[in-house]
MINUKOL-579336 format. One record per atom (N, C-alpha, C, O): residue in three letters; y, z, x. Coordinates in steps of 0.1 Angstrom, whole numbers, padded with zeros to 4 digits, always signed. Example, Ala and Ser with C-alpha at 12.3 -4.5 7.8 and 13.67 -1.06 7.14 Angstrom:
ALA-0057+0078+0132;ALA-0045+0078+0123;ALA-0033+0078+0132;ALA-0033+0085+0142;SER-0022+0071+0128;SER-0011+0071+0137;SER+0000+0079+0129;SER+0011+0080+0134;
//
This chain:
UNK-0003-0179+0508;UNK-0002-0169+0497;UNK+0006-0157+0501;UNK+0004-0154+0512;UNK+0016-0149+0495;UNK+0027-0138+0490;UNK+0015-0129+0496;UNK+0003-0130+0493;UNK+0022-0118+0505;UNK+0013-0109+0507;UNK+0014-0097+0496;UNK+0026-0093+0494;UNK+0007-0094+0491;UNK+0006-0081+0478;UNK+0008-0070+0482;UNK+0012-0061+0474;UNK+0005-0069+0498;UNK+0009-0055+0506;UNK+0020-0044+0502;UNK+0021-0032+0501;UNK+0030-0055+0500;UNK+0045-0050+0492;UNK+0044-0050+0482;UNK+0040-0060+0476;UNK+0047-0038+0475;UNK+0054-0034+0461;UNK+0065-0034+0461;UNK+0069-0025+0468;UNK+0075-0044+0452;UNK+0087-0040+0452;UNK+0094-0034+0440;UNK+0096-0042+0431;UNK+0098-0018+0438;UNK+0103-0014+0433;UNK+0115-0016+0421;UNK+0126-0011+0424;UNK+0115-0022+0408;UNK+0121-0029+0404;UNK+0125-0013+0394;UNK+0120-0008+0384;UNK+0139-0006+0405;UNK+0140+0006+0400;UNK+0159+0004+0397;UNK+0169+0010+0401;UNK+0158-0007+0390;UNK+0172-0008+0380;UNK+0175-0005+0362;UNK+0166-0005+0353;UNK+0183-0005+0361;UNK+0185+0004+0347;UNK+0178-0007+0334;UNK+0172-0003+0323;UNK+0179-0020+0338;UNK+0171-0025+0324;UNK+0161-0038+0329;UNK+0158-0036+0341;UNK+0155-0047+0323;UNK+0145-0054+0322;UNK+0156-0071+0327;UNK+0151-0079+0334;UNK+0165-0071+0322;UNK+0176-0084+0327;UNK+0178-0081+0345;UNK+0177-0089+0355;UNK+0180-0071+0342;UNK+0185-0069+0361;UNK+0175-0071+0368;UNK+0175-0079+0378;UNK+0162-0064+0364;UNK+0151-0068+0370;UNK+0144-0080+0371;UNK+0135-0080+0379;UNK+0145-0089+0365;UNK+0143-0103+0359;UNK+0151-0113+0373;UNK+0146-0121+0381;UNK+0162-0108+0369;UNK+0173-0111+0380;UNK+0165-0107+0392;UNK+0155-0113+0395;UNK+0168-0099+0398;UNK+0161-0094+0409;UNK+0147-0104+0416;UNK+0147-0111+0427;UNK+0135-0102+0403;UNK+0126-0108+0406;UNK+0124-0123+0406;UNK+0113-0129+0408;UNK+0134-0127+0406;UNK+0138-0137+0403;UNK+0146-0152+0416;UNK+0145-0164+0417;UNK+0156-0134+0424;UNK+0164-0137+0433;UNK+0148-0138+0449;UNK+0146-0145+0458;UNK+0140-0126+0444;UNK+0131-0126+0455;UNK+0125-0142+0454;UNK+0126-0149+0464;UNK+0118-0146+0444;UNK+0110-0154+0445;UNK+0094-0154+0447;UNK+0085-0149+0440;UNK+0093-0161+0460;UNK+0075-0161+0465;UNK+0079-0152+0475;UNK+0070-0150+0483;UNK+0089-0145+0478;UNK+0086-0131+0489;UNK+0081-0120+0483;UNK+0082-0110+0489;UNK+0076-0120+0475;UNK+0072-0108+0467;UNK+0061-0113+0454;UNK+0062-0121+0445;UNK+0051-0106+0457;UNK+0035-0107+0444;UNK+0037-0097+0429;UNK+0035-0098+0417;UNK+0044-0085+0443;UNK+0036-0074+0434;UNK+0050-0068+0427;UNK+0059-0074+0432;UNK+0054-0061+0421;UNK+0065-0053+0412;UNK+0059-0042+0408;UNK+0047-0041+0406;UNK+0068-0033+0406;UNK+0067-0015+0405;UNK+0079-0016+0393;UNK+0090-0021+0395;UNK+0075-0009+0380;UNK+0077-0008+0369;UNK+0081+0009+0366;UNK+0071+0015+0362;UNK+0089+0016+0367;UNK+0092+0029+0360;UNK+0095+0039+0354;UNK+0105+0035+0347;UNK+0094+0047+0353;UNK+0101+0055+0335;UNK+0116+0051+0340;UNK+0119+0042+0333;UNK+0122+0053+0344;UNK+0133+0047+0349;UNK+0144+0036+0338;UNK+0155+0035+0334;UNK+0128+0026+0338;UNK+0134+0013+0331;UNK+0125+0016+0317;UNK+0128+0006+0310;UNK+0119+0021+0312;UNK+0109+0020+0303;UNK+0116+0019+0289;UNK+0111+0014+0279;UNK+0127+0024+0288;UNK+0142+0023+0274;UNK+0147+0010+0275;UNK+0149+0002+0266;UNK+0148+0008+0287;UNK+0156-0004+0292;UNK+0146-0018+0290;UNK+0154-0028+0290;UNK+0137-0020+0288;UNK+0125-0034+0283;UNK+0117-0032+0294;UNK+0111-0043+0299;UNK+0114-0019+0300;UNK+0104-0022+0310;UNK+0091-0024+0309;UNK+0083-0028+0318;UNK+0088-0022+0296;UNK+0072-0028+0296;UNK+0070-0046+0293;UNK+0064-0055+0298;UNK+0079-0045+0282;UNK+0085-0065+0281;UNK+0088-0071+0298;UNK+0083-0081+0302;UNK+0095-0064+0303;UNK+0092-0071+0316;UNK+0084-0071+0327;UNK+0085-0079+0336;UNK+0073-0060+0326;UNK+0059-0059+0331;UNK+0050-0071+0324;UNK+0042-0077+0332;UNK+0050-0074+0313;UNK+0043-0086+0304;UNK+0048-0100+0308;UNK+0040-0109+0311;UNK+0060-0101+0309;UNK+0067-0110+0316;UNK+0063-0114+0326;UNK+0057-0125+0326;UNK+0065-0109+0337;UNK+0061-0113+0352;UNK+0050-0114+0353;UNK+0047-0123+0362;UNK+0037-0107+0349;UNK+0023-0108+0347;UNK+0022-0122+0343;UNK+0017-0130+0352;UNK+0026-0129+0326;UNK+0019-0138+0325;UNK+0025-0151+0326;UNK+0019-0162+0326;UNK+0040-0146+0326;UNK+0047-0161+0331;UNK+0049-0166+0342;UNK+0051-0178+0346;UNK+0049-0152+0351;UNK+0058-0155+0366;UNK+0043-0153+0376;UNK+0044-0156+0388;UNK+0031-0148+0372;UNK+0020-0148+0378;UNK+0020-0134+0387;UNK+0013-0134+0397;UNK+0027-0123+0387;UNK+0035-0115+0392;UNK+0015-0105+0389;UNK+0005-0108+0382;UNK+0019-0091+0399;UNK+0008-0079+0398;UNK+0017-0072+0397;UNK+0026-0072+0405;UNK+0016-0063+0384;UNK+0023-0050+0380;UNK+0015-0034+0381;UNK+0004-0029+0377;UNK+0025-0031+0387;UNK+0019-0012+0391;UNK+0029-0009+0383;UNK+0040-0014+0384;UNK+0025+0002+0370;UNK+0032+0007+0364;UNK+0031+0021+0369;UNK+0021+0027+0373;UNK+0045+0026+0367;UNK+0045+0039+0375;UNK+0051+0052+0364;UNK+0063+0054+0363;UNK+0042+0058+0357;UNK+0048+0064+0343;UNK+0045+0077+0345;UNK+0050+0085+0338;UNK+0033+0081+0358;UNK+0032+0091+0359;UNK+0025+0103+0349;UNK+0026+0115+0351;UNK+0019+0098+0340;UNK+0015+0103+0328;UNK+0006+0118+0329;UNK-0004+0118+0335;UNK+0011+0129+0322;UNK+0009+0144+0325;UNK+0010+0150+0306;UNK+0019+0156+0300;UNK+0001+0147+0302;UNK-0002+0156+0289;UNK-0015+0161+0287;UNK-0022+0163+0297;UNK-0021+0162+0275;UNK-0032+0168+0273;UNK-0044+0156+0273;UNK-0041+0144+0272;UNK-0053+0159+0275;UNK-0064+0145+0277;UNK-0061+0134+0263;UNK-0057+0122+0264;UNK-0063+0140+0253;UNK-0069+0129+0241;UNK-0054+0122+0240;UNK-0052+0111+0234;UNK-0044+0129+0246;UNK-0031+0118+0244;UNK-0026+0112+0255;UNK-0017+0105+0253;UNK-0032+0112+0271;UNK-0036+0106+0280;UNK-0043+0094+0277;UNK-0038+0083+0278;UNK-0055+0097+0272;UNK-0066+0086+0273;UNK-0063+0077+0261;UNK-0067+0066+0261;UNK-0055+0082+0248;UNK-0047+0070+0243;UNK-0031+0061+0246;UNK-0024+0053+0240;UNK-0028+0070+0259;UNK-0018+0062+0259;UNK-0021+0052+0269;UNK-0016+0041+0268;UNK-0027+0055+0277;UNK-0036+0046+0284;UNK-0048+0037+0286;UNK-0053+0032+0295;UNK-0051+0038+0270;UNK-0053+0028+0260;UNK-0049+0016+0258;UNK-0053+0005+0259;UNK-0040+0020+0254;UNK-0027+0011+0250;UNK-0020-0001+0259;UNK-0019-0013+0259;UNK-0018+0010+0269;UNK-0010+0002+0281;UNK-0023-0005+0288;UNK-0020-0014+0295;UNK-0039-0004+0287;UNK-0048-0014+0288;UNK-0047-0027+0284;UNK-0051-0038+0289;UNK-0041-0023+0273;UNK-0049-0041+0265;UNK-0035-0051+0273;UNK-0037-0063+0271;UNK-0025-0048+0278;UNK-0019-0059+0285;UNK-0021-0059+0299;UNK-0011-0059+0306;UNK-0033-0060+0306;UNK-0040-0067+0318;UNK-0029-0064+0332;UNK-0028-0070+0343;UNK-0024-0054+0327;UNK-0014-0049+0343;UNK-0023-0045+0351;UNK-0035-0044+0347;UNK-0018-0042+0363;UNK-0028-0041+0380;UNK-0029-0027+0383;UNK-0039-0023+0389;UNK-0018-0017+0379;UNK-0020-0004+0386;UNK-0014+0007+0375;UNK-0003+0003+0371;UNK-0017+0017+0371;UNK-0009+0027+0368;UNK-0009+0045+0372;UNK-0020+0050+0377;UNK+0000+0051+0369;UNK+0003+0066+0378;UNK-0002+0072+0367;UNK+0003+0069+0356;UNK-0012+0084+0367;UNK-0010+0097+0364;UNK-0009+0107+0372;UNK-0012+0107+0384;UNK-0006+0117+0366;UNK-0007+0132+0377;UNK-0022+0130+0379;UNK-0031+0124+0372;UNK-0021+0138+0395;UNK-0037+0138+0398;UNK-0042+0151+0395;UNK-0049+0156+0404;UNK-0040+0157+0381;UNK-0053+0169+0380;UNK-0064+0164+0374;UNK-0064+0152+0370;UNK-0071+0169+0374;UNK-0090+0158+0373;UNK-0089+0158+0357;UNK-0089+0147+0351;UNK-0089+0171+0352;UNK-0088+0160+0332;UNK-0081+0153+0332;UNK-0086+0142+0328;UNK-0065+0153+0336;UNK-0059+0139+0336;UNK-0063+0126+0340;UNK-0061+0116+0333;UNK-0067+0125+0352;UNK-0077+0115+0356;UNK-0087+0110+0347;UNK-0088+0099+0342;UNK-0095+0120+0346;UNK-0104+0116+0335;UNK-0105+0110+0322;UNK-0113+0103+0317;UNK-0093+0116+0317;UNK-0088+0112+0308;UNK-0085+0096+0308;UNK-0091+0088+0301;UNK-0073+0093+0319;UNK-0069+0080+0320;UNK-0082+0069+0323;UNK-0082+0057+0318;UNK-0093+0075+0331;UNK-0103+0065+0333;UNK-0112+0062+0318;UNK-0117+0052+0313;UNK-0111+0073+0315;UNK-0118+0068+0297;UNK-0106+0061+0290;UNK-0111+0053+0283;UNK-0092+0062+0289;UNK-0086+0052+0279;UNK-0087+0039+0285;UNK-0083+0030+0278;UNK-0092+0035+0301;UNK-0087+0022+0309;UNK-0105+0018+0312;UNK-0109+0011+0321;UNK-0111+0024+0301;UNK-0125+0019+0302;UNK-0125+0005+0296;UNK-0121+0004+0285;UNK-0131-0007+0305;UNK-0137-0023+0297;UNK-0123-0031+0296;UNK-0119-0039+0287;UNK-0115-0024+0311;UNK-0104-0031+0314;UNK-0101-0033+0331;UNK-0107-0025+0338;UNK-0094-0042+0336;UNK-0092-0041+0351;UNK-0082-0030+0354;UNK-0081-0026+0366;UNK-0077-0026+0346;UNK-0065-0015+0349;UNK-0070-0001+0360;UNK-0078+0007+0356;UNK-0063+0000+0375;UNK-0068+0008+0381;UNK-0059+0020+0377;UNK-0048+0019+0372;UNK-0065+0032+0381;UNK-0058+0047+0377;UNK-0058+0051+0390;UNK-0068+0051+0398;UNK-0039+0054+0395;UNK-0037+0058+0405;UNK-0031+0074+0404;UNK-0021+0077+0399;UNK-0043+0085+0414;UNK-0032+0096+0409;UNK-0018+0099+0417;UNK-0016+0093+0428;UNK-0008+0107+0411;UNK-0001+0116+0420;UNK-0004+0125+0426;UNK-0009+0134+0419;UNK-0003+0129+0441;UNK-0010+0139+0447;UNK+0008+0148+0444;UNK+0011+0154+0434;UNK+0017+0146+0457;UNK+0027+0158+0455;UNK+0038+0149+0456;UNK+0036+0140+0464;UNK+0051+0147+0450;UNK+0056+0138+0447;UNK+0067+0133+0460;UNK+0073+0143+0463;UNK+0071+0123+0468;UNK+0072+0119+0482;UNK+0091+0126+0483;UNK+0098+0126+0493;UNK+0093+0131+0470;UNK+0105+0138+0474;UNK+0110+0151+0474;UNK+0122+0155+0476;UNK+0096+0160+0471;UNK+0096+0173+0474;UNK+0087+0176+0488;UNK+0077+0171+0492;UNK+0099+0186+0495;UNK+0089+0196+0505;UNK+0085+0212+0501;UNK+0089+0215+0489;UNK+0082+0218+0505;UNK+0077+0228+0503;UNK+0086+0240+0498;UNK+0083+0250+0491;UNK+0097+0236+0505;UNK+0109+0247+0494;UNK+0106+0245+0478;UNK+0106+0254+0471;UNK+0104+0230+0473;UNK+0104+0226+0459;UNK+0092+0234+0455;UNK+0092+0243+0447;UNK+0083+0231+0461;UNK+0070+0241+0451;UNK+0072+0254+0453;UNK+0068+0261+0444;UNK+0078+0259+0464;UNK+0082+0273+0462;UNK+0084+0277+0449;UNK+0078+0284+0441;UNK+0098+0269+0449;UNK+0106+0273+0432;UNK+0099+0265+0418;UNK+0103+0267+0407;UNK+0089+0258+0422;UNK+0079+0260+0412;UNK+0064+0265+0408;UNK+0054+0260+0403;UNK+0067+0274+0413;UNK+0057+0284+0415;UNK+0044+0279+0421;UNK+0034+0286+0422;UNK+0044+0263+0427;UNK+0030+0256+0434;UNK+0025+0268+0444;UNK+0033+0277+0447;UNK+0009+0268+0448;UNK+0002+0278+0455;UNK+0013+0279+0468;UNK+0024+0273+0468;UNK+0008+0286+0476;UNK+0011+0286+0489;UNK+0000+0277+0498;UNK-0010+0274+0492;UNK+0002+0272+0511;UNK-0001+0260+0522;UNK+0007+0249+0520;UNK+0011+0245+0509;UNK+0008+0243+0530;UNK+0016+0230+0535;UNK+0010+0218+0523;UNK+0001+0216+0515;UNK+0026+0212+0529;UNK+0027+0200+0517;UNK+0016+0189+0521;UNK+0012+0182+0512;UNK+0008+0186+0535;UNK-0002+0182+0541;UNK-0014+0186+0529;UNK-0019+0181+0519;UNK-0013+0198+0536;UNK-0024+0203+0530;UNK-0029+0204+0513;UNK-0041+0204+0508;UNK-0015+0205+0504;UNK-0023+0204+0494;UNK-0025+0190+0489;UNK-0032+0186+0479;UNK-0017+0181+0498;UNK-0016+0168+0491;UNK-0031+0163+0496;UNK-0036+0153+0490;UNK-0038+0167+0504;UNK-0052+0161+0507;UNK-0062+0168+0498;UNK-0072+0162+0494;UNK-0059+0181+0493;UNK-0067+0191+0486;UNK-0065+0180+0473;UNK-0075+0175+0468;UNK-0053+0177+0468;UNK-0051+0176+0449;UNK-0062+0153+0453;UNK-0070+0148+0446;UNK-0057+0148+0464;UNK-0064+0137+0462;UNK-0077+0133+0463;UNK-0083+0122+0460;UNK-0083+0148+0472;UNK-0101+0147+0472;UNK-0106+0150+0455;UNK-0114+0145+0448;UNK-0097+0159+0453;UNK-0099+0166+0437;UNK-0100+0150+0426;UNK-0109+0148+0419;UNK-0090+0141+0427;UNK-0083+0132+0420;UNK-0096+0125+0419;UNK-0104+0125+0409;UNK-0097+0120+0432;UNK-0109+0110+0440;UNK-0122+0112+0429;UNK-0126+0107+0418;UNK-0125+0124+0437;UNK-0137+0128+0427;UNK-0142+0124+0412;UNK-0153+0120+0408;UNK-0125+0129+0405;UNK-0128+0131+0390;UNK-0128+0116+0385;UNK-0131+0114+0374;UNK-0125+0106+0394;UNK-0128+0090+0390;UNK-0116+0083+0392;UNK-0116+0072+0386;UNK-0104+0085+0400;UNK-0091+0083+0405;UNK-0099+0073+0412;UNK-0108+0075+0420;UNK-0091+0057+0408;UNK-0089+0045+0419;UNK-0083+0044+0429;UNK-0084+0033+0436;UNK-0075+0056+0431;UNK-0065+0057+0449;UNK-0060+0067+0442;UNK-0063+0074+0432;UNK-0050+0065+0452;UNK-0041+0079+0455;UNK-0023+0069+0456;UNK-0021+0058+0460;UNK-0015+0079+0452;UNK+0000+0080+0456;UNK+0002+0092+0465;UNK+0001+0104+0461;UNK+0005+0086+0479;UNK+0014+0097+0486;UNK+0023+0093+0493;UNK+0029+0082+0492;UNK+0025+0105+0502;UNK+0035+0100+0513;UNK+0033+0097+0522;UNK+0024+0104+0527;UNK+0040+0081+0531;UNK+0032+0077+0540;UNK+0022+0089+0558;UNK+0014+0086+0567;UNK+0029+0100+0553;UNK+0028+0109+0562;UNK+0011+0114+0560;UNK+0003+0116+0569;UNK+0009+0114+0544;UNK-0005+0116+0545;UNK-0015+0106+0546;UNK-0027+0108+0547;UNK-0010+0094+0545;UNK-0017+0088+0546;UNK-0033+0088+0554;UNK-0045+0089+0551;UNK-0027+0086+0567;UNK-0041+0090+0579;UNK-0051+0095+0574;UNK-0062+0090+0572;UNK-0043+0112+0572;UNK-0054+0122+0562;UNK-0064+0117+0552;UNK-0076+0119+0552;UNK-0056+0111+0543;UNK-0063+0110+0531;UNK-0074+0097+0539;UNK-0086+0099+0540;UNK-0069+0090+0542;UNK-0081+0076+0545;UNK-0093+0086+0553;UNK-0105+0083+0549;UNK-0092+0092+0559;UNK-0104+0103+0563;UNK-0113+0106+0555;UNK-0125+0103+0556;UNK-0105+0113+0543;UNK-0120+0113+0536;UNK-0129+0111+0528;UNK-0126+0106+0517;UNK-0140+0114+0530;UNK-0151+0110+0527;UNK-0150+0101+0510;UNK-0154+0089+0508;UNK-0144+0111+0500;UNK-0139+0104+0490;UNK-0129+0093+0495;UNK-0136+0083+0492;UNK-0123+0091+0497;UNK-0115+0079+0501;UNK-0123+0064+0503;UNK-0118+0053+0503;UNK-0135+0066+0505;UNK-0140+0051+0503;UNK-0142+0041+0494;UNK-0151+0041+0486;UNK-0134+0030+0496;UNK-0129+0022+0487;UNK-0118+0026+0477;UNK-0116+0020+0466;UNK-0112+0034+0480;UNK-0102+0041+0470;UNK-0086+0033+0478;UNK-0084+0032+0491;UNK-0078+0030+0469;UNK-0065+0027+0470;UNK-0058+0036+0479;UNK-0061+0048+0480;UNK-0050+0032+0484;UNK-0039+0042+0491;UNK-0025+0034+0489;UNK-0022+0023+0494;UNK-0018+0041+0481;UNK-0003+0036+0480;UNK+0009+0044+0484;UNK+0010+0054+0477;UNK+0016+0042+0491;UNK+0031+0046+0497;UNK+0040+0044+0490;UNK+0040+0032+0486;UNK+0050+0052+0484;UNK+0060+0052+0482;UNK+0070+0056+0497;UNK+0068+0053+0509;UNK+0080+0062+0489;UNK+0088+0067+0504;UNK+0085+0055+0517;UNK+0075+0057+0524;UNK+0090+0046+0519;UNK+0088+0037+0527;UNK+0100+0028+0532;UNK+0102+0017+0528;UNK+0107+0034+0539;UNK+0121+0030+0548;UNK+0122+0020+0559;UNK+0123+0026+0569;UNK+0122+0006+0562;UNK+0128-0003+0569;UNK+0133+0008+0582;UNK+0139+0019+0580;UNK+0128+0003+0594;UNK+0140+0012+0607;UNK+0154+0008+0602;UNK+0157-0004+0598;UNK+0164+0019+0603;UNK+0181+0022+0600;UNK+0185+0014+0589;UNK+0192+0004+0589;UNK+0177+0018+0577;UNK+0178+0020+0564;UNK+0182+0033+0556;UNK+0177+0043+0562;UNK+0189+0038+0545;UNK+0191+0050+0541;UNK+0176+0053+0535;UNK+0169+0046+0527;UNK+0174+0065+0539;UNK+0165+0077+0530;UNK+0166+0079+0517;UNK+0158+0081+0509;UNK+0175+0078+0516;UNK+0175+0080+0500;UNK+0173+0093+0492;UNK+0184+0091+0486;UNK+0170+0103+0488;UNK+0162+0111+0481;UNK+0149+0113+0483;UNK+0144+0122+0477;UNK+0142+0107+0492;UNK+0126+0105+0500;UNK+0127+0115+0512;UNK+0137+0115+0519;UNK+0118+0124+0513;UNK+0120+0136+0523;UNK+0109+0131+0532;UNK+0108+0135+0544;UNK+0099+0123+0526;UNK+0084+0119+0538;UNK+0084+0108+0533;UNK+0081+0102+0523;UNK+0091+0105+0549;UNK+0091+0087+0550;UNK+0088+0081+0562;UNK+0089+0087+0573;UNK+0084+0069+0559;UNK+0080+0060+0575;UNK+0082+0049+0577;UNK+0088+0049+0567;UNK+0082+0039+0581;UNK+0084+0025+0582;UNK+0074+0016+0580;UNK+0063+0018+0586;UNK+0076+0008+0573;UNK+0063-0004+0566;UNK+0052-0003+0574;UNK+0041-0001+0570;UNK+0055-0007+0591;UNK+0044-0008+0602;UNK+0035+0011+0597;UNK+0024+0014+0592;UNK+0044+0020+0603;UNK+0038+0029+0602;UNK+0027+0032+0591;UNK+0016+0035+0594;UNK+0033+0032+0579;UNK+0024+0032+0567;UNK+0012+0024+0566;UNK+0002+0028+0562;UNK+0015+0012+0570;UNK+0003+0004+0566;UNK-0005+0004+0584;UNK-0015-0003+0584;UNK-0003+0009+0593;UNK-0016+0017+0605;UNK-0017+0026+0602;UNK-0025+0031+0610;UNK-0012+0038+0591;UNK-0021+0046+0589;UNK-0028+0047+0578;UNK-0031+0058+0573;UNK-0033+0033+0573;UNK-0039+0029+0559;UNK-0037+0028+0546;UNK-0046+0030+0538;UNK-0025+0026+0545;UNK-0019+0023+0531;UNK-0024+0007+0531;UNK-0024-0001+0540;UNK-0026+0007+0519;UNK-0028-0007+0513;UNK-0016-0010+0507;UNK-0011-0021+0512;UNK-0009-0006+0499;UNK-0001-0012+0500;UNK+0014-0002+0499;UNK+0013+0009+0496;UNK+0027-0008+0503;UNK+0037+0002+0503;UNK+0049-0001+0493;UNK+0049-0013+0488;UNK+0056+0005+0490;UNK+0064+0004+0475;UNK+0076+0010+0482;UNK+0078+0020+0488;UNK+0084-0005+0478;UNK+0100-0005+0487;UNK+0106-0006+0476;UNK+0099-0012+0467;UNK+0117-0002+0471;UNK+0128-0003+0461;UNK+0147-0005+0468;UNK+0154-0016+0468;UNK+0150+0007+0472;UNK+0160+0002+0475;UNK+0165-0003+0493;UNK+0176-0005+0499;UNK+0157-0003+0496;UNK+0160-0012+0508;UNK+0162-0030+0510;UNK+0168-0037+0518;UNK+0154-0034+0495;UNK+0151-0044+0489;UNK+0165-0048+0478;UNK+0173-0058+0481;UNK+0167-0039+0468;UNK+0171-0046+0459;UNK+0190-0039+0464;UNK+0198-0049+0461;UNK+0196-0030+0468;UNK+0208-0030+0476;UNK+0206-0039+0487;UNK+0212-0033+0496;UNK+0201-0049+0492;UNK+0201-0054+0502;UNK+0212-0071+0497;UNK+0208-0080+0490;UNK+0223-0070+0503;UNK+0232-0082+0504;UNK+0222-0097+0502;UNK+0227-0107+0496;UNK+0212-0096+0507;UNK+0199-0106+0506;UNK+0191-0101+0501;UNK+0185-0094+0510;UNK+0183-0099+0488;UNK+0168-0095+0485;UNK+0156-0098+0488;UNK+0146-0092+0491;UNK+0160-0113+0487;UNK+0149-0122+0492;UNK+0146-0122+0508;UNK+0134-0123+0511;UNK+0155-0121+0519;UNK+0160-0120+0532;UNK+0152-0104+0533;UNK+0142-0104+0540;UNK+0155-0095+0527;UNK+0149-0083+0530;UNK+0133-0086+0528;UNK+0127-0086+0538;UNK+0127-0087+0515;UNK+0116-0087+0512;UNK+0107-0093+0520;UNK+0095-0089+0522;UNK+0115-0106+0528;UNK+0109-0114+0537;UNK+0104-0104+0553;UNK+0093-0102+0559;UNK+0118-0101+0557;UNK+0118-0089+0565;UNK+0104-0083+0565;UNK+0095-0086+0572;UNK+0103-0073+0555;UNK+0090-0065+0554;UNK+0079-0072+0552;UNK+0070-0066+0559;UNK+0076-0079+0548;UNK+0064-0085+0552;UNK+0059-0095+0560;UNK+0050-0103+0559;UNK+0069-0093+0572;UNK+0069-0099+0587;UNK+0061-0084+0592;UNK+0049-0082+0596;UNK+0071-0074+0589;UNK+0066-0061+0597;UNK+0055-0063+0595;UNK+0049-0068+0604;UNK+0048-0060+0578;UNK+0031-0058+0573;UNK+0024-0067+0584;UNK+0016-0062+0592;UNK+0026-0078+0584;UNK+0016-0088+0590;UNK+0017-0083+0601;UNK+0006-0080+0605;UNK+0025-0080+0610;UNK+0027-0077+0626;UNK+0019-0061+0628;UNK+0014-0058+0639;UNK+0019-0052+0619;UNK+0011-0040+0622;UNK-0007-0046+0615;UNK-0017-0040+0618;UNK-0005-0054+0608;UNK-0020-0058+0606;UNK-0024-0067+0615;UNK-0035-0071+0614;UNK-0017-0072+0626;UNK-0024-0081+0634;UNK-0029-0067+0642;UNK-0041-0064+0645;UNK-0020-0061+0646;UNK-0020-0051+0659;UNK-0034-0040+0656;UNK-0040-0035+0665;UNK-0038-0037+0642;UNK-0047-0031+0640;UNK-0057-0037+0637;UNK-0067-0030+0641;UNK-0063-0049+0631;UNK-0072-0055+0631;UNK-0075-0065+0637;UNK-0086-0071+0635;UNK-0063-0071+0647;UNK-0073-0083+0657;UNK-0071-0096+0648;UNK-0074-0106+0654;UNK-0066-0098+0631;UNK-0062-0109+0624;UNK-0050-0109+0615;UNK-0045-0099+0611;UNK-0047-0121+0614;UNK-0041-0124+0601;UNK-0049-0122+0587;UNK-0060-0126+0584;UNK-0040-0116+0579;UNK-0046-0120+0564;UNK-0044-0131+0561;UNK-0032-0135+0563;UNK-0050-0138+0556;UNK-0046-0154+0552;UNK-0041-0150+0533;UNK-0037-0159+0525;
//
């Protein structure tokens, strides 16, 4: 069985290319990352697609930040088609919100704690509090946790942190920002390598372009989830079967 560990980032301009893509991967890859990115482009038609033809787990990543009662209907909506994961900001009405529209569905609500490509100059200029990018990103996902958040999105840098605490049990942990060793960065300012992320408790990590610019997609995809298995042997003593 395709380890799920990987999310692959299917962060191209339409629903064809992606198709393509998912296509060229094959059984190296379970899971797909869906984003406003593509959402003009047929990205929800190809989140429906790979779910029920291709047997595919879709994380939709839309990030959703409005007022509750239009929260909890928009995530409603995106309920009734049986996808695996989706993003809102992590302030607690918003959460709450999302867990009441994804009520008497499997759909998990993942929040945003601080986004894996700002550091702390960015909240400067947006007037975010003062303390470290650490620090508030463990502050906003205990907050998240609480208000009924099924994980968290960070950077693999917090990860450690967040699996600490106490709220964190049984709760998701997902990586973005997640770089192959002598891979480009990209626009990701807190990043680490598949091994790294997933020993410091990410369940799972979300690759985009190391994957889909890669001369081999499938060859890449394969790649990373050699790493995953080799840092899960080294920390728990097994293979996942």
């Amino acid at each position: 069985m395709t380890d799920d560990r990987l999310i692959v980032a299917l962060d191209l301009p339409n629903a064809l290319d992606g198709l393509k893509l998912a296509e060229q991967i094959g059984d190296a890859a379970s899971f797909y990352k869906i984003g406003l990115g593509m959402l003009t482009g047929g990205g929800l038609a190809l989140a429906n697609e790979l779910k029920s033809e291709y047997g595919k787990r879709i994380f939709l990543d839309m990030k959703l930040f409005d007022i509750p009662a239009t929260v909890e209907a928009a995530v409603r909506g995106i309920a009734q088609f049986d996808l695996d994961l989706l993003t809102v900001h992590g302030d607690p009405y918003v959460v709450r919100a999302a867990k009441q529209g994804a009520a008497g569905s499997s759909l998990r609500i993942l929040a945003v704690t601080i986004l894996t490509s700002l550091d702390r100059a960015d909240l400067d200029e947006a007037l975010i509090r003062d303390g470290t990018v650490p620090d508030l990103v463990i502050d906003r996902a205990a907050r998240a946790m609480e208000a009924g958040a099924d994980g968290v999105i960070c950077s693999p840098q917090e990860a450690a942190m967040i699996r600490a605490l106490p709220e964190a049990a049984g709760k998701l942990i997902v990586t973005p920002g997640v770089r192959p060793a002598g891979t480009d960065k990209g626009d990701q300012k807190r990043i680490a390598t598949p091994a790294q992320a997933i020993s410091d408790g990410a369940d799972h990590i979300v690759v985009g372009r190391p994957v889909w610019r890669a001369e081999n997609p499938r060859a890449a995809a394969q790649a990373i989830q050699s790493e995953i298995a080799t840092a899960w042997q080294l920390n728990s003593g097994f293979a996942r079967s």
